[in-house]
ROLUMNU-848481 format. One record per residue: residue number from 1; residue in one letter; chain; x, y, z of N, C-alpha, C in turn. Coordinates in steps of 0.2 Angstrom, whole numbers, plus 5000, padded with zeros to 4 digits. Example, Ala and Ser with C-alpha at 12.3 -4.5 7.8 and 13.67 -1.06 7.14 Angstrom:
2
1 a A 5066 4972 5039 5062 4978 5039 5066 4984 5039
2 s A 5064 4989 5035 5068 4995 5036 5064 5000 5039
// end
This chain:
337
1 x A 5285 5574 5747 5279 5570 5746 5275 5571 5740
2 x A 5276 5564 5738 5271 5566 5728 5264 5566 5730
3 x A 5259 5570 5731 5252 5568 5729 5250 5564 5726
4 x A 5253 5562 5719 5252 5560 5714 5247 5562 5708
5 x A 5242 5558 5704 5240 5562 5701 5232 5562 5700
6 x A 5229 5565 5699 5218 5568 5698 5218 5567 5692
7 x A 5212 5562 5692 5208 5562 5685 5201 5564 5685
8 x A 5199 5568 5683 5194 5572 5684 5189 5569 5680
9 x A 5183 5567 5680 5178 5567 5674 5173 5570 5672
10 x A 5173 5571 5664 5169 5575 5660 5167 5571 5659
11 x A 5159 5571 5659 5152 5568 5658 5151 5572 5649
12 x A 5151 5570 5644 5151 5573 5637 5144 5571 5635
13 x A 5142 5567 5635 5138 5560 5633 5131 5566 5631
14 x A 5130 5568 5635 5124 5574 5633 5127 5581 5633
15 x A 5130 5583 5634 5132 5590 5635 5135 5591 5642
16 x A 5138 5595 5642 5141 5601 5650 5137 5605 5650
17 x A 5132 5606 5653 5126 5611 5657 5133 5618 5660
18 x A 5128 5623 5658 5133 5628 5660 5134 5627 5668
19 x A 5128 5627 5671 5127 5626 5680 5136 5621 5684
20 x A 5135 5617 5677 5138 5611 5679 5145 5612 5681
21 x A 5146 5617 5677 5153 5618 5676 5157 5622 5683
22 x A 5152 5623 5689 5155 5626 5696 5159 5621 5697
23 x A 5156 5616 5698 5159 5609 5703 5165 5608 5698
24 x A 5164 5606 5693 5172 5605 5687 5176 5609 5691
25 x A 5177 5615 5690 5183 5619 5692 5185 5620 5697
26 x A 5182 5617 5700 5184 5616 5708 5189 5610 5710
27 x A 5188 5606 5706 5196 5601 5707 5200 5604 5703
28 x A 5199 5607 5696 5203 5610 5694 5205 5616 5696
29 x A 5205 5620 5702 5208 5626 5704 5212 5623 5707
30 x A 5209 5618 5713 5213 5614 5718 5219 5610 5716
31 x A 5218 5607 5711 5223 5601 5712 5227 5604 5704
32 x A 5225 5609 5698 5227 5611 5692 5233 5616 5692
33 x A 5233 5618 5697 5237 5624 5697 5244 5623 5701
34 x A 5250 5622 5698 5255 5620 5702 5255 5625 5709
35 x A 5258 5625 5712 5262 5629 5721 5267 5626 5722
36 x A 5273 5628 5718 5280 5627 5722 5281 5628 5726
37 x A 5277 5634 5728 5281 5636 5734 5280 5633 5742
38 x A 5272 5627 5739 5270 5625 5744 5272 5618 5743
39 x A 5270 5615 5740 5274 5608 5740 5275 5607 5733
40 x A 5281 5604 5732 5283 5602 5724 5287 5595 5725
41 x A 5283 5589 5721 5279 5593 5716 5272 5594 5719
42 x A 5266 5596 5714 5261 5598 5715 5256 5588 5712
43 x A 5251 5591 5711 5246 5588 5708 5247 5587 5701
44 x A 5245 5580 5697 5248 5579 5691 5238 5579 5690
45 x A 5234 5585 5687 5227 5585 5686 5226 5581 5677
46 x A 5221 5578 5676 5218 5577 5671 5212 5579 5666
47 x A 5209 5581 5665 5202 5578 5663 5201 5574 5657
48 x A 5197 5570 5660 5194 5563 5657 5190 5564 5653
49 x A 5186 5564 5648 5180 5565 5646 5176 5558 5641
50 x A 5170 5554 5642 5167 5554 5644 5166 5550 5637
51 x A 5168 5556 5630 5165 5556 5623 5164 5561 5621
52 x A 5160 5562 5615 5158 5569 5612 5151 5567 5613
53 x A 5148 5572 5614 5141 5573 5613 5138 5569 5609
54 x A 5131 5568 5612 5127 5564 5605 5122 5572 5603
55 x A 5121 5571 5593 5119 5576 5591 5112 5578 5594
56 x A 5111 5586 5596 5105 5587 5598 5104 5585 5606
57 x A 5108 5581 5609 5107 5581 5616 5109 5585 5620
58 x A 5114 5590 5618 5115 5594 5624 5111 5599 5625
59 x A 5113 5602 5632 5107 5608 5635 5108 5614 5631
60 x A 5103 5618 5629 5102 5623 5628 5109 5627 5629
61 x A 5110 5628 5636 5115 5635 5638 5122 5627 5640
62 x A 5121 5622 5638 5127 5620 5637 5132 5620 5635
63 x A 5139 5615 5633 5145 5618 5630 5147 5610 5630
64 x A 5152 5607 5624 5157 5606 5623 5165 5607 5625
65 x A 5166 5600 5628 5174 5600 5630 5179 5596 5629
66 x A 5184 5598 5625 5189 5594 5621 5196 5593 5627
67 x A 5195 5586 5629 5201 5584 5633 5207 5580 5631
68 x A 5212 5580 5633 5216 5574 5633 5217 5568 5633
69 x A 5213 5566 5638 5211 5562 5640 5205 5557 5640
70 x A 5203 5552 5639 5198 5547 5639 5198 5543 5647
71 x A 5191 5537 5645 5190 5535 5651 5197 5530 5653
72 x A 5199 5528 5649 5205 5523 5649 5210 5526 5654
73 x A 5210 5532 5655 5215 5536 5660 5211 5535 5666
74 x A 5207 5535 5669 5206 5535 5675 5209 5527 5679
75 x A 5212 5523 5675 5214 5518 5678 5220 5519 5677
76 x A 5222 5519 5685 5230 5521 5681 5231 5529 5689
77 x A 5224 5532 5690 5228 5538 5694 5225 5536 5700
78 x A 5229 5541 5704 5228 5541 5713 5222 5542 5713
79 x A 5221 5547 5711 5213 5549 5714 5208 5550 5709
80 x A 5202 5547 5707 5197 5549 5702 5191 5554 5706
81 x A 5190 5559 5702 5184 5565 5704 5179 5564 5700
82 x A 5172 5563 5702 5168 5561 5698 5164 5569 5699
83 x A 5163 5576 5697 5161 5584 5699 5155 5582 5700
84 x A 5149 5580 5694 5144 5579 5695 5140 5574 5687
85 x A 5134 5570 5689 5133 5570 5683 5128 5574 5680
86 x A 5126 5573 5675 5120 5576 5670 5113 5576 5675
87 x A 5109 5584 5672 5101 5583 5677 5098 5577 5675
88 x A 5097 5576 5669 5092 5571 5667 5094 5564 5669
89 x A 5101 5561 5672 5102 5554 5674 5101 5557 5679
90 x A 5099 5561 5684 5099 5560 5690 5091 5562 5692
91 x A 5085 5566 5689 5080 5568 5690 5074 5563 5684
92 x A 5079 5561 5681 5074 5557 5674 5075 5549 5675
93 x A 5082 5547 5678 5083 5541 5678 5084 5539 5671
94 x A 5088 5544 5668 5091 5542 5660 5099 5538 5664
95 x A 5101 5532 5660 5105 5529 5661 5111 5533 5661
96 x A 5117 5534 5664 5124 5534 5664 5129 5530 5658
97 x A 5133 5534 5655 5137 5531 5650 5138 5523 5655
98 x A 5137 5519 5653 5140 5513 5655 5149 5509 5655
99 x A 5152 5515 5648 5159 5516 5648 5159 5519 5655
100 x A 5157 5523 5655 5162 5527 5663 5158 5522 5667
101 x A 5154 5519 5669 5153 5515 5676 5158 5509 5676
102 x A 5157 5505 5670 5166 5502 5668 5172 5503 5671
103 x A 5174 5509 5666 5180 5513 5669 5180 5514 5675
104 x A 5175 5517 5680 5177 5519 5686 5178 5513 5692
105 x A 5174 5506 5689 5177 5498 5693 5184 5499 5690
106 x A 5185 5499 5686 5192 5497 5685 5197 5501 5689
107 x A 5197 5507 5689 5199 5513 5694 5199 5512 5701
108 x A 5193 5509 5704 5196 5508 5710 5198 5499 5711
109 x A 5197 5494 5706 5200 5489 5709 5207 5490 5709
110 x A 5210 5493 5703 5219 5496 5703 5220 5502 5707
111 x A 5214 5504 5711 5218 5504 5719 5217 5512 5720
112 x A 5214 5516 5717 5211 5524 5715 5209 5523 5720
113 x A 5209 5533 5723 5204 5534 5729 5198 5537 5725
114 x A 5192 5535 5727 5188 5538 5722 5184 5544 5724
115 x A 5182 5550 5722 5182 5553 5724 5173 5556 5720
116 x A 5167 5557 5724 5161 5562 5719 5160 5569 5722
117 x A 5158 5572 5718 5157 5580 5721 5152 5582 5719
118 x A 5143 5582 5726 5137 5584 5722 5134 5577 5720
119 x A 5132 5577 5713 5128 5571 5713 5134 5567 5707
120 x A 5138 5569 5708 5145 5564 5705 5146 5558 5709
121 x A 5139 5557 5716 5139 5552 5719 5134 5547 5714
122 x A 5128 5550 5712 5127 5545 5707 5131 5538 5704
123 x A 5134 5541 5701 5139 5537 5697 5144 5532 5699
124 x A 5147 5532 5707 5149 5531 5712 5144 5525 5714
125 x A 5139 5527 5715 5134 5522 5716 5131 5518 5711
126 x A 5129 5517 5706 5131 5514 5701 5134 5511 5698
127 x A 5140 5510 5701 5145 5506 5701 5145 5502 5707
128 x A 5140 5504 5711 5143 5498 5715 5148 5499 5721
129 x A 5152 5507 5720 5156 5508 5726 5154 5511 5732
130 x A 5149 5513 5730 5145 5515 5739 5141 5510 5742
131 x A 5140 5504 5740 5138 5499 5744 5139 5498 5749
132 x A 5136 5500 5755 5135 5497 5761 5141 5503 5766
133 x A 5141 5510 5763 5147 5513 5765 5141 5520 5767
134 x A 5144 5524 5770 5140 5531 5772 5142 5536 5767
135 x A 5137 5538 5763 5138 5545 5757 5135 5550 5759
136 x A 5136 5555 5753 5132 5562 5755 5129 5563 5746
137 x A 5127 5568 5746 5126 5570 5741 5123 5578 5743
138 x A 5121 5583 5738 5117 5587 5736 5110 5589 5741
139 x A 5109 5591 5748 5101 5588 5750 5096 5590 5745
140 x A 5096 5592 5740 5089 5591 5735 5090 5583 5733
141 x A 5096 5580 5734 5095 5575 5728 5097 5569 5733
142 x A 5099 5570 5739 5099 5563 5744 5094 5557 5744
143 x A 5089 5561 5744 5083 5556 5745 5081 5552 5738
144 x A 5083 5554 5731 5084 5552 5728 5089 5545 5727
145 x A 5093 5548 5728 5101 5542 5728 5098 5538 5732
146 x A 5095 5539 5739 5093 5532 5746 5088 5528 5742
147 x A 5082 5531 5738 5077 5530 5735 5079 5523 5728
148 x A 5086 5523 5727 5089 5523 5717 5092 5517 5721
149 x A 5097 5519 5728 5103 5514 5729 5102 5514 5736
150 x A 5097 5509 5737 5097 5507 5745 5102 5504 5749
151 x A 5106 5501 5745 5112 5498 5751 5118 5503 5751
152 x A 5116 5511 5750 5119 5514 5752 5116 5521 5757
153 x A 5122 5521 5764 5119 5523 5768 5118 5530 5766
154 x A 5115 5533 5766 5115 5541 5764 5114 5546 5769
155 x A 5117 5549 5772 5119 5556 5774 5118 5561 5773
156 x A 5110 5565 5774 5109 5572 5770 5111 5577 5775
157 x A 5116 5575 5781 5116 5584 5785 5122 5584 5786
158 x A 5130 5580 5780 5134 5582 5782 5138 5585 5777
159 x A 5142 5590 5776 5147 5592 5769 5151 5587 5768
160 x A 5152 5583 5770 5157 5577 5765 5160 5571 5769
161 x A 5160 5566 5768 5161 5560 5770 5167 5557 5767
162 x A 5171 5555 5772 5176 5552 5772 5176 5546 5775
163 x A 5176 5541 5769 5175 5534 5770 5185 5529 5768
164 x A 5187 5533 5768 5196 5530 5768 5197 5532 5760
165 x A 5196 5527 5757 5196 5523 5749 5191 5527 5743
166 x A 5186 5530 5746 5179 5534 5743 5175 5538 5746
167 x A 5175 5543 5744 5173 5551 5749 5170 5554 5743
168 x A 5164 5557 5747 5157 5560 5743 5156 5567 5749
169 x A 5155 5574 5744 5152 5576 5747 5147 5580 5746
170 x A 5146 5587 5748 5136 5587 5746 5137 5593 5743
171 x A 5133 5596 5738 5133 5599 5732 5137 5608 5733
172 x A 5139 5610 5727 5141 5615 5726 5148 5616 5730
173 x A 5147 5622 5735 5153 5622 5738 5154 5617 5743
174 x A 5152 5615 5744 5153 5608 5750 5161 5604 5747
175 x A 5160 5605 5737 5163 5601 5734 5171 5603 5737
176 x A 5171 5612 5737 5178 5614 5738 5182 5613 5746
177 x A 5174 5610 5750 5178 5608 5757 5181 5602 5756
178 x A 5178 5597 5753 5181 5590 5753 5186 5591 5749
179 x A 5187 5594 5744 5196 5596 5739 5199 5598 5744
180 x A 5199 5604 5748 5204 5606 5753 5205 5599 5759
181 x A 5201 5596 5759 5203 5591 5764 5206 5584 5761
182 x A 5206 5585 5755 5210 5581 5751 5218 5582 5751
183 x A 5219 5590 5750 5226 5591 5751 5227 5592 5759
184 x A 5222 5593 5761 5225 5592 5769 5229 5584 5771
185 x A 5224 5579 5769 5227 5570 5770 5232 5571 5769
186 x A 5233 5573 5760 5240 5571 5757 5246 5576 5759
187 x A 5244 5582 5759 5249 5586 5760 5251 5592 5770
188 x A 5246 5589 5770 5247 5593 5778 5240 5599 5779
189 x A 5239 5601 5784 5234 5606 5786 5239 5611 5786
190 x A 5246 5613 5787 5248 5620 5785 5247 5622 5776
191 x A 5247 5617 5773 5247 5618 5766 5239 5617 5763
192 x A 5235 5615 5769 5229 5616 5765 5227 5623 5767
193 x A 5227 5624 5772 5226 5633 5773 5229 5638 5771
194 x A 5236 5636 5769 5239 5642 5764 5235 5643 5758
195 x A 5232 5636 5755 5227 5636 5749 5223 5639 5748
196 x A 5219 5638 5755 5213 5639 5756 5214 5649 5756
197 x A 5220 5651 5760 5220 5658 5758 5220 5661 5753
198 x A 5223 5659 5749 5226 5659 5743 5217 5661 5738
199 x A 5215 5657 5738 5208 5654 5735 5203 5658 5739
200 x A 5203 5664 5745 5201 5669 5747 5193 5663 5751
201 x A 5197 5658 5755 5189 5655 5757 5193 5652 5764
202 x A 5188 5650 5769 5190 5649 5773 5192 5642 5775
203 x A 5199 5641 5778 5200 5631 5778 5197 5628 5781
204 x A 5192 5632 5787 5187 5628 5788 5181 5631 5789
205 x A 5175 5628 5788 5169 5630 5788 5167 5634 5795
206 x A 5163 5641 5796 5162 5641 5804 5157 5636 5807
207 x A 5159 5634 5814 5155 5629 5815 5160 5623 5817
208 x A 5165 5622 5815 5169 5617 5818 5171 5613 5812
209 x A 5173 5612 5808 5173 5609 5802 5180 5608 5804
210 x A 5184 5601 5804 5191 5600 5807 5194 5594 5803
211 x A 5201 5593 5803 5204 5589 5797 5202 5580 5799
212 x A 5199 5576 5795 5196 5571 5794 5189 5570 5799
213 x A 5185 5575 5801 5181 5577 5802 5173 5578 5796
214 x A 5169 5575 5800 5162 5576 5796 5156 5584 5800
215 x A 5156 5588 5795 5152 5593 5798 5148 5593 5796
216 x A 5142 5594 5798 5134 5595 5798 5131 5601 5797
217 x A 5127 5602 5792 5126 5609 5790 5120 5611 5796
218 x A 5122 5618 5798 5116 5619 5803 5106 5618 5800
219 x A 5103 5617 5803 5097 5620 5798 5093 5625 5800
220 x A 5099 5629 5807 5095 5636 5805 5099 5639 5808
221 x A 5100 5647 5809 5105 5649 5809 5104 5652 5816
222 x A 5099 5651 5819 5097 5654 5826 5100 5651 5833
223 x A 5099 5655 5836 5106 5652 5842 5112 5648 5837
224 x A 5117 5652 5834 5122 5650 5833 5128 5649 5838
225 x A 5132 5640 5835 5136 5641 5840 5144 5643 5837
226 x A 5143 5648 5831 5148 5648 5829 5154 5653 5833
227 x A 5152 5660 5836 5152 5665 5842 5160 5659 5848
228 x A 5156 5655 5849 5159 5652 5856 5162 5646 5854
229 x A 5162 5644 5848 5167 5639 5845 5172 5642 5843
230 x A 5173 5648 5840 5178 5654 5837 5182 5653 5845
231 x A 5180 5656 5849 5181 5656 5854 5185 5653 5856
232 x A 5183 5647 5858 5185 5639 5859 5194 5639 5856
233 x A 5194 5640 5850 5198 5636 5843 5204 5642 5848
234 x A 5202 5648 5849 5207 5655 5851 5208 5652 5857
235 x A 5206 5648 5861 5210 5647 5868 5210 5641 5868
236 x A 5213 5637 5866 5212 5626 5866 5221 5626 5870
237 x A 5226 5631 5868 5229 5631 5876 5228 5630 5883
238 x A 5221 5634 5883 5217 5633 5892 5213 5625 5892
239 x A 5215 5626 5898 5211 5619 5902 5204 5619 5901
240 x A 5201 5620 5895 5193 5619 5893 5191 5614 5894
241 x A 5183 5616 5898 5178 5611 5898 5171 5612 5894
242 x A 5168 5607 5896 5159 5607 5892 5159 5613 5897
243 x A 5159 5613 5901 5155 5620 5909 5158 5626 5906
244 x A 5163 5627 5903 5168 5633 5900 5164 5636 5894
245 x A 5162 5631 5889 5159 5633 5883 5152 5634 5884
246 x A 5148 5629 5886 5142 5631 5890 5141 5639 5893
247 x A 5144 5639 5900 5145 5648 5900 5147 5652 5895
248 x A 5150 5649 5893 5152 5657 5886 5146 5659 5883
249 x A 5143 5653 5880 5137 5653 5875 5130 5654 5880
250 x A 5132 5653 5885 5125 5657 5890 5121 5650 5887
251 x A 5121 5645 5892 5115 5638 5891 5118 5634 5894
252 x A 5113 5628 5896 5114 5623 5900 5121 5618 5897
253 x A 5126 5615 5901 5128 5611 5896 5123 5605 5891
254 x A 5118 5602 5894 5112 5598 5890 5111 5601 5885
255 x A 5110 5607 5882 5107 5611 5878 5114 5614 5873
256 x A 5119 5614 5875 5125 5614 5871 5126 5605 5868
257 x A 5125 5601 5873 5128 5596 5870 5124 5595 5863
258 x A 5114 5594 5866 5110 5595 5860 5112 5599 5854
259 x A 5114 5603 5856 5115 5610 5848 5121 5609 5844
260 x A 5127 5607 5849 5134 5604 5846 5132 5599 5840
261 x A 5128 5590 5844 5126 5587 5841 5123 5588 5833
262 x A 5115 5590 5834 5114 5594 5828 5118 5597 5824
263 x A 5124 5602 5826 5126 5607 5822 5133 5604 5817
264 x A 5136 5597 5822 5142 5595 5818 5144 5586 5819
265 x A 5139 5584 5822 5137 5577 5822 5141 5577 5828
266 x A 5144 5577 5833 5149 5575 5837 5148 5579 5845
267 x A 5150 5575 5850 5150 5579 5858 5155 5584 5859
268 x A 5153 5589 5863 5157 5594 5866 5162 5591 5867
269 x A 5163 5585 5873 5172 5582 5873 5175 5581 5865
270 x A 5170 5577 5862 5176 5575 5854 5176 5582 5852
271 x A 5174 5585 5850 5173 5591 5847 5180 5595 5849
272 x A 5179 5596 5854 5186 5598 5857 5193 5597 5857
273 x A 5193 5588 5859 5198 5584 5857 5202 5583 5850
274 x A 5196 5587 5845 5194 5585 5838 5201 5593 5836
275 x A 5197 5597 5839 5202 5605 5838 5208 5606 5840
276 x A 5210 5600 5847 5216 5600 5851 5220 5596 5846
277 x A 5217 5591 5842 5223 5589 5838 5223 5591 5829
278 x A 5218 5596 5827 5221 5599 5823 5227 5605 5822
279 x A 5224 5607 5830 5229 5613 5832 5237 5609 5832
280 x A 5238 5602 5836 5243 5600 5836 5246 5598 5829
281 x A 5241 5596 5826 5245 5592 5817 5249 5598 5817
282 x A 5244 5605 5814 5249 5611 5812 5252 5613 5815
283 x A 5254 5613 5821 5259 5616 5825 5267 5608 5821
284 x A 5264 5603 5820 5270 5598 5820 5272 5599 5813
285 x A 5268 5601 5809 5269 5602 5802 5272 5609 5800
286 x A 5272 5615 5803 5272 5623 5801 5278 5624 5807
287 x A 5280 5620 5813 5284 5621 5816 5290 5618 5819
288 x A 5293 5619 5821 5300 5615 5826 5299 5613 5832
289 x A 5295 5617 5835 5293 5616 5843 5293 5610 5845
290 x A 5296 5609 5852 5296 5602 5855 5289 5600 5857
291 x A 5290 5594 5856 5282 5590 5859 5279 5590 5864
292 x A 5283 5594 5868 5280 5594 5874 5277 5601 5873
293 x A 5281 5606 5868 5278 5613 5868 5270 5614 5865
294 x A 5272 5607 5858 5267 5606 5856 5259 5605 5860
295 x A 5262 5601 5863 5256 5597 5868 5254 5603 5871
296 x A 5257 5607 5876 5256 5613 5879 5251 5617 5875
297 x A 5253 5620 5870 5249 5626 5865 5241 5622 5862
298 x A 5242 5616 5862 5236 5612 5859 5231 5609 5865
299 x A 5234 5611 5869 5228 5610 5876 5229 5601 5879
300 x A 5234 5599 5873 5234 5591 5876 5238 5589 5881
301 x A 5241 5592 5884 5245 5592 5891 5252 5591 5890
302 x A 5253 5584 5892 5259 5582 5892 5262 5579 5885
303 x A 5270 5577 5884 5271 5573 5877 5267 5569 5878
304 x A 5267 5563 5883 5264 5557 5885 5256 5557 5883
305 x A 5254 5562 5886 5246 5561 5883 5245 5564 5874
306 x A 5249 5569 5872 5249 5570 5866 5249 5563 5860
307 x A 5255 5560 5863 5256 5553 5860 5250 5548 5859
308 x A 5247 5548 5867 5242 5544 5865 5236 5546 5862
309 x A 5235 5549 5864 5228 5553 5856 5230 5552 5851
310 x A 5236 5553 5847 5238 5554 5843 5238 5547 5839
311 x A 5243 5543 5843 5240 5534 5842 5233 5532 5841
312 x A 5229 5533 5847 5224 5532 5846 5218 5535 5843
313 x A 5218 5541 5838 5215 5544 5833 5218 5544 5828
314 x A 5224 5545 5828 5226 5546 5818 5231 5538 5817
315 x A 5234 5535 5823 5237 5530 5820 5244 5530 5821
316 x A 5248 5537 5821 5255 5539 5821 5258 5538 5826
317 x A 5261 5540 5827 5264 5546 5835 5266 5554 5830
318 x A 5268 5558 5836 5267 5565 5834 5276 5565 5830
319 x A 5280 5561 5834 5285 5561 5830 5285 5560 5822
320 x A 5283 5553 5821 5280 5551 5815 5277 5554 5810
321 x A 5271 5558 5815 5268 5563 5809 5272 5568 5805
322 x A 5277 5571 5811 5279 5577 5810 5284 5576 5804
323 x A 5287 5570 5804 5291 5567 5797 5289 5565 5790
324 x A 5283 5565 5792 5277 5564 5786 5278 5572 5782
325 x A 5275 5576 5785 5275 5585 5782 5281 5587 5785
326 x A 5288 5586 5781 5293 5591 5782 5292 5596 5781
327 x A 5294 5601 5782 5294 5608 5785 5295 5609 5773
328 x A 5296 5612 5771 5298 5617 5765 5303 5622 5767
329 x A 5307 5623 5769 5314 5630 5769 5315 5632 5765
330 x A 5314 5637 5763 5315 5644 5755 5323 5644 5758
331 x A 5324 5644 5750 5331 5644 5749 5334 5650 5750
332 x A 5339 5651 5756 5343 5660 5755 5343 5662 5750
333 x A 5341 5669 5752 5342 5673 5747 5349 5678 5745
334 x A 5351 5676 5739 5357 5678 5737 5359 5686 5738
335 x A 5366 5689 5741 5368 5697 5739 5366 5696 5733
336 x A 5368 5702 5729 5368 5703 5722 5376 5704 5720
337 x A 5378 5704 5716 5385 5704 5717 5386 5712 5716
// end
């Protein structure tokens, strides 16, 4: 399966703030760096850039970056990343190159999945493609964007939003959950965790963070329910209930459901349902096992009941999916003569 290929944009117009430069290499670790040995091909990355500076406008502890690429190249790839824009278009309301707001309509009417990370929603928004759709952004800078672009719904308690065609998530590291769940879509949950190893971070956040799933940043860290989720994730073979998790974590189920809610948008049944068919993608992706064994180890019971969840939350069937991420075989390894 081809990924295909990321266009990344560099914002030049005023400068790259040193700060700025987290979010940038976050698609570029993710998507820049070939893994044969996880899927080949890999990722075809770009960076775009924006222009050169205008003289005297860059920051202080800024920098200059000479790319390849122009706006002209965002139309034309599978996926455009917008890292972030400039402080001043977002806290001064200094206008956005208007080439890239251009550029980036053109990119998704020729069918780009658009992608911001941080307040690389700005720009996203200015253009017109968050209209009427749910975003996130940065929460220092949410109430802004709702403030700037009202027809778009804003989201300040979730790490990243998955709207099909256009996905935003919320600042800094939030950026590298929505990249890993990028190569999760395209390439499978075995090969986004291998990544995610690789990259020394966890494939999902604690707290329940699950593939095409939105999670909610806690806003305290008291009574956590990460403890009895962990928990959860280690036994989704057993016949769990809301009364199961509730006893583990010592509370009411009302008071689990409450905390769930808050803590990752979603109920103790979805929540669970949610982990039962992650567990099953990677099991159809990383393994052989029959459907029925699958169903078993994933807590979903039978083929038949596998099936229809399956159907009815992702669209496929388990066969289907499984054909989708073929397995990768390492070639024998040769005697030596």
């Amino acid at each position: 399966m081809n990924p295909g290929s990321v266009a990344v944009v560099v914002v030049e117009d005023i400068g790259v703030p040193s700060w700025d430069l987290y979010e940038l290499s976050i698609p570029c670790t993710v998507f820049g760096k070939p893994q044969p040995d996880l899927a080949d091909p890999w990722y075809d990355l770009r960076l775009c850039s924006t222009g050169e500076p205008q003289d005297g406008s860059s920051h202080g502890t800024g920098l200059s970056l000479r790319t390849p690429y122009g706006l002209d190249d965002l139309v034309g790839a599978d996926t455009v990343i917008v890292p972030s824009v400039p402080d001043p278009c977002v806290d001064e309301g200094r206008p956005l190159p208007p080439a890239l707001i251009a550029a980036l309509r053109r990119a998704y009417d020729a069918g780009a999945r658009m992608v911001s990370l941080c307040t690389g929603a700005f720009a996203l928004a200015e253009a017109g493609l968050l209209d009427g759709r749910r975003a996130t952004a940065h929460w220092m800078h949410t109430a802004q964007l709702a403030e700037r672009y009202p027809k778009v719904q804003v989201d300040d308690s979730v790490l990243y939003v998955d709207d099909g065609d256009v996905l935003t998530s919320a600042g800094l590291t939030a950026g590298l959950d929505l990249c890993l769940h990028l190569v999760r879509r395209d390439l499978g949950a075995h090969v986004a965790n291998q990544l995610a190893r690789r990259m020394v971070v966890p494939a999902h956040r604690p707290g329940g963070q699950a593939q095409f799933i939105d999670l909610s940043v806690p806003t305290t860290d008291g009574g956590s329910l990460a403890p009895v989720l962990e928990w959860a994730r280690a036994h989704l073979d057993r016949p769990l209930t809301v009364e199961d998790l509730s006893r583990r974590a010592a509370m009411s189920p009302r008071t689990l459901h409450r905390r769930l809610q808050a803590a990752t948008g979603t109920t103790p049944l979805q929540w669970l349902l949610n982990q039962r068919l992650g567990r099953a993608q990677s099991l159809l992706e990383s393994t052989d096992l029959p459907i029925e064994k699958v169903g078993e180890l994933s807590g979903l019971g039978t083929a038949n009941n596998l099936r229809h969840h399956f159907l009815k939350q992702i669209g496929v069937s388990p066969s289907d999916y499984r054909r989708a991420f073929p397995r990768t075989t390492p070639e024998p390894t040769r005697p030596a003569d």
